[in-house]
C-alpha positions as CSV (number, residue, x, y, z in Angstrom):
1,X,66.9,176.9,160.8
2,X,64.1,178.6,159.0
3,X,61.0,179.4,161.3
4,X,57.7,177.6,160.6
5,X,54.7,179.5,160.2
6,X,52.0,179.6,162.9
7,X,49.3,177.0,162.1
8,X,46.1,178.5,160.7
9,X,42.8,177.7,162.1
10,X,39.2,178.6,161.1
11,X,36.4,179.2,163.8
12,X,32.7,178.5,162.1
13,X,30.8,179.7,165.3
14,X,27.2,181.5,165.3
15,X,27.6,182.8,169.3
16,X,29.9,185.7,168.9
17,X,31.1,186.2,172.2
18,X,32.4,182.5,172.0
19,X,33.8,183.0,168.5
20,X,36.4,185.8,170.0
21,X,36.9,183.9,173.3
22,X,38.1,181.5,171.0
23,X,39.8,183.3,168.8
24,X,41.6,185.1,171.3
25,X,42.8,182.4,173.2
26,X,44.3,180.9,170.4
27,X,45.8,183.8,168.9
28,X,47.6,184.1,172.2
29,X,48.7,180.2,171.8
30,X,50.9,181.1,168.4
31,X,48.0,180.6,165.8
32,X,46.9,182.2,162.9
33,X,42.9,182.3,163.4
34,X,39.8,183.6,160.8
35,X,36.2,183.0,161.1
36,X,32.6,183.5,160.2
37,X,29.0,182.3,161.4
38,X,28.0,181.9,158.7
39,X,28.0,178.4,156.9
40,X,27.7,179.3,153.2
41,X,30.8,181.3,153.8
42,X,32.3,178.8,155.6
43,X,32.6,176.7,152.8
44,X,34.2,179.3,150.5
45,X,36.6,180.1,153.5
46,X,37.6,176.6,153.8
47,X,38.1,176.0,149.7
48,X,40.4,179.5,149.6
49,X,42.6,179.2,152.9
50,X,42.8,175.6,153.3
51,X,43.1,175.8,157.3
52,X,45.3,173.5,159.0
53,X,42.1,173.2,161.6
54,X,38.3,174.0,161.1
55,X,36.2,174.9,164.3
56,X,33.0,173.8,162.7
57,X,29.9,174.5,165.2
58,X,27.1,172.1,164.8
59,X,24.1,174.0,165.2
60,X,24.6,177.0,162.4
61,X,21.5,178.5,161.1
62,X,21.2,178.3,157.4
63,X,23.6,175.6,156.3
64,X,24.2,173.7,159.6
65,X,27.9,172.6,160.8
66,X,27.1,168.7,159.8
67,X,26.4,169.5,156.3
68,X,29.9,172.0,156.1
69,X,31.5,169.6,156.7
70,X,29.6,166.7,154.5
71,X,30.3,169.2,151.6
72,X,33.8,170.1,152.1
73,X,35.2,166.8,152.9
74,X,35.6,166.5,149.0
75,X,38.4,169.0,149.0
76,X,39.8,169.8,152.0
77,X,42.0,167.1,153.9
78,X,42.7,168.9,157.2
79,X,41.3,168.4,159.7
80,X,37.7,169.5,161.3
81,X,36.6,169.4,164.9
82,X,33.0,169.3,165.3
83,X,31.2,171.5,168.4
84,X,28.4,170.8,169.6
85,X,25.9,172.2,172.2
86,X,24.3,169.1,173.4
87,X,26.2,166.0,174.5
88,X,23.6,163.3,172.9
89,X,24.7,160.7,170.7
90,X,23.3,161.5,167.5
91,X,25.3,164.4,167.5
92,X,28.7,162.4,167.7
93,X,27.0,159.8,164.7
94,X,26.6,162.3,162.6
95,X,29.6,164.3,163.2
96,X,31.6,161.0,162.6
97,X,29.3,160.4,159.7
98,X,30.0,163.5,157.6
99,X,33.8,163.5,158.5
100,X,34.7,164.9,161.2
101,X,37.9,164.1,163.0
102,X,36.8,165.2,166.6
103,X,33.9,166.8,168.7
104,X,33.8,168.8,171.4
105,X,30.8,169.3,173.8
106,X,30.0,172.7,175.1
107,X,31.1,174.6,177.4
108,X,34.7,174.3,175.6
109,X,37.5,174.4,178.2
110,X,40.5,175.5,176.9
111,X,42.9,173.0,177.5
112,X,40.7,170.5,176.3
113,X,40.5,172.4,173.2
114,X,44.5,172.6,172.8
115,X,45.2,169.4,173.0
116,X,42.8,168.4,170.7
117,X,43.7,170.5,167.9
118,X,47.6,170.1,168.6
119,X,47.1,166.0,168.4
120,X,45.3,166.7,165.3
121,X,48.0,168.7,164.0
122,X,50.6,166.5,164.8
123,X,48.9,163.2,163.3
124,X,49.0,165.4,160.3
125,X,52.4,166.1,160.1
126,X,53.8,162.7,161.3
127,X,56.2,161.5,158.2
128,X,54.0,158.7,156.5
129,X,55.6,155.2,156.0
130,X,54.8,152.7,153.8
131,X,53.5,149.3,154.7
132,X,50.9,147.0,153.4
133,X,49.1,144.2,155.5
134,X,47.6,141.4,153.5
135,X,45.2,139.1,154.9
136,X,44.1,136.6,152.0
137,X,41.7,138.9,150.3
138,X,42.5,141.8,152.3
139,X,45.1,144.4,151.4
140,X,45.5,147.9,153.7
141,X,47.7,149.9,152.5
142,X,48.9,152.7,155.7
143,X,50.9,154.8,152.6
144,X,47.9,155.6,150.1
145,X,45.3,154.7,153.1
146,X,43.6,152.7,150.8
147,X,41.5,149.0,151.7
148,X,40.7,146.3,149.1
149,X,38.8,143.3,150.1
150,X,38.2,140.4,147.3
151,X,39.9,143.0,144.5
152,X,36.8,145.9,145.2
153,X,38.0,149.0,146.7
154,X,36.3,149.7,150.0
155,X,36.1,153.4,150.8
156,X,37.0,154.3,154.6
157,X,36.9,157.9,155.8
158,X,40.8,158.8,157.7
159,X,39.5,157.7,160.9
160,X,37.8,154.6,160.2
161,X,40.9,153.5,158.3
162,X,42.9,154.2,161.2
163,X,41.3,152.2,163.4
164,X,41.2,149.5,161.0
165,X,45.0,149.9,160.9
166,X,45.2,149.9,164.6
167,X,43.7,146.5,165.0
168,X,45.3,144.7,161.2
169,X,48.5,145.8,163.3
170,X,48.2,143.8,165.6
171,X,46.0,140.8,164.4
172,X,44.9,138.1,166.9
173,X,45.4,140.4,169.8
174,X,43.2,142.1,171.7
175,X,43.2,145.8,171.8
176,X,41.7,147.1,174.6
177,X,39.3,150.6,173.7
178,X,41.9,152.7,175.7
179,X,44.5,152.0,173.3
180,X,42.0,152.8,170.7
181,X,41.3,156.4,172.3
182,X,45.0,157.2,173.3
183,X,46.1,156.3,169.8
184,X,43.2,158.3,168.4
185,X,42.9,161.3,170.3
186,X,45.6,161.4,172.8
187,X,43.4,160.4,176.2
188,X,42.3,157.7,177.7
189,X,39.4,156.0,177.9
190,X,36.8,157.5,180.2
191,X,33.9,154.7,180.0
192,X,31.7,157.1,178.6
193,X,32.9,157.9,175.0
194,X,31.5,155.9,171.9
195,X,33.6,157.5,169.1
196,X,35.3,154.7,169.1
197,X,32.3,152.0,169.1
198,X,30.7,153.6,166.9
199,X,33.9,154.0,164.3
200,X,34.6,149.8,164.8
201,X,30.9,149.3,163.6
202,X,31.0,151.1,160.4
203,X,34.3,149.6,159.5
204,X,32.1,146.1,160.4
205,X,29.6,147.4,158.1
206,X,32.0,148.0,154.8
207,X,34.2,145.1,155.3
208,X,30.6,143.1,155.5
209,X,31.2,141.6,158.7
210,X,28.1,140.7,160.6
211,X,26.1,143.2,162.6
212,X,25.0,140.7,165.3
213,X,28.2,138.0,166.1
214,X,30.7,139.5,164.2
215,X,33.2,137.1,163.3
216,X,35.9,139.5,161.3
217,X,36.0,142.3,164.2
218,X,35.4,140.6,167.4
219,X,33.8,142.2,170.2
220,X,35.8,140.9,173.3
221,X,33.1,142.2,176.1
222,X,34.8,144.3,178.7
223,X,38.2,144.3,177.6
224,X,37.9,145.6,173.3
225,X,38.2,144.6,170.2
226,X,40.3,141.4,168.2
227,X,40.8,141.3,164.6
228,X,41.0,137.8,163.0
229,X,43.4,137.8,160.9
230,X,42.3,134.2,159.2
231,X,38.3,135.4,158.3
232,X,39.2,137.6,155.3
């Protein structure tokens, strides 16, 4: 059987000292690890290597972590973990926002950081299958990860379409926001975390469901979220 390569990752991170603790602690875990402070080169880095995994620290100076990622997200498809320094909401939004597929919240702990990027890795790996769900004027399509509503094309970034899948999946029901997580990002819901909130309400937003009462994507207090399979 032929041996896979190690997985490569790139570390964008200002803070030196945490750059190499990174680093290192990867490099001992089988990876293949590059990186820069700098956010200008962090772009070229990410167009030449194409890493399995980008490190992308929020708060660069010059061209900032957020808007890496904004400008990359054009070419690269892998996948990018946001860091950030303070753990305050619009840092998540607009982590989400530009593309990101996770954050983490300073002071990174090790394990935490693994699994992450090994849940990642393995969502990006998983052999993809073809189905289509059609609900009237709805068609998601999990192959091409593409959503068209009334015949227009509506454009979802890889996270919001797959919690739109999550729900079309199972239509009627109600998925609870600890499904969501574990499905998402491999742990469970803590009570505290609003990726997933936050994800449901821009997919409300594109497939013009309403903001207040939503009646496509329905809010079931305390428990999650029910897609109505007959409102589309």
């Amino acid at each position: 059987m032929m041996k896979q390569s190690p997985k490569s990752i790139l570390i964008v991170e200002d803070d030196i000292e945490l750059q190499q603790w990174i680093s290192d602690y990867l490099v001992g875990k089988g990876f293949n690890c590059a990186c820069t402070e700098n956010g200008a080169e962090a772009v070229k880095l990410i167009s030449n290597l194409q890493p399995d995994v980008v490190l992308l620290d929020g708060a660069l100076p010059g061209l900032d972590g957020f808007e890496v990622c904004k400008v990359v997200r054009s070419f690269y498809k892998g996948a990018i973990i946001m860091i950030t320094a303070r753990d305050e909401e619009i840092d998540e939004v607009l982590g989400l926002e530009v593309g990101a597929d996770d954050y983490l919240i300073k002071p990174i702990r090790a394990r935490a950081l693994l699994t992450r990027i090994q849940k990642l890795l393995e969502k990006k790996n998983a052999v993809p299958t073809s189905k289509i769900l059609t609900f009237n004027n709805l068609i998601i399509d999990s192959h091409s990860q593409s959503v068209h509503l009334s015949g227009a094309e509506i454009k979802l970034t890889s996270k919001e379409f797959e919690v739109l899948w999550i729900l079309a999946s199972h239509p009627g029901e109600i998925v609870t926001r600890d499904t969501l997580l574990k499905e998402l990002r491999g742990y469970e819901f803590d009570g505290l975390d609003r990726s997933i909130d936050l994800r449901v309400s821009r997919v409300r937003k594109k497939l013009e469901d309403r903001t207040e009462d939503p009646y496509r994507i329905k809010t079931i207090w305390g428990k999650g979220y029910l897609f109505v399979k007959d409102a589309w």
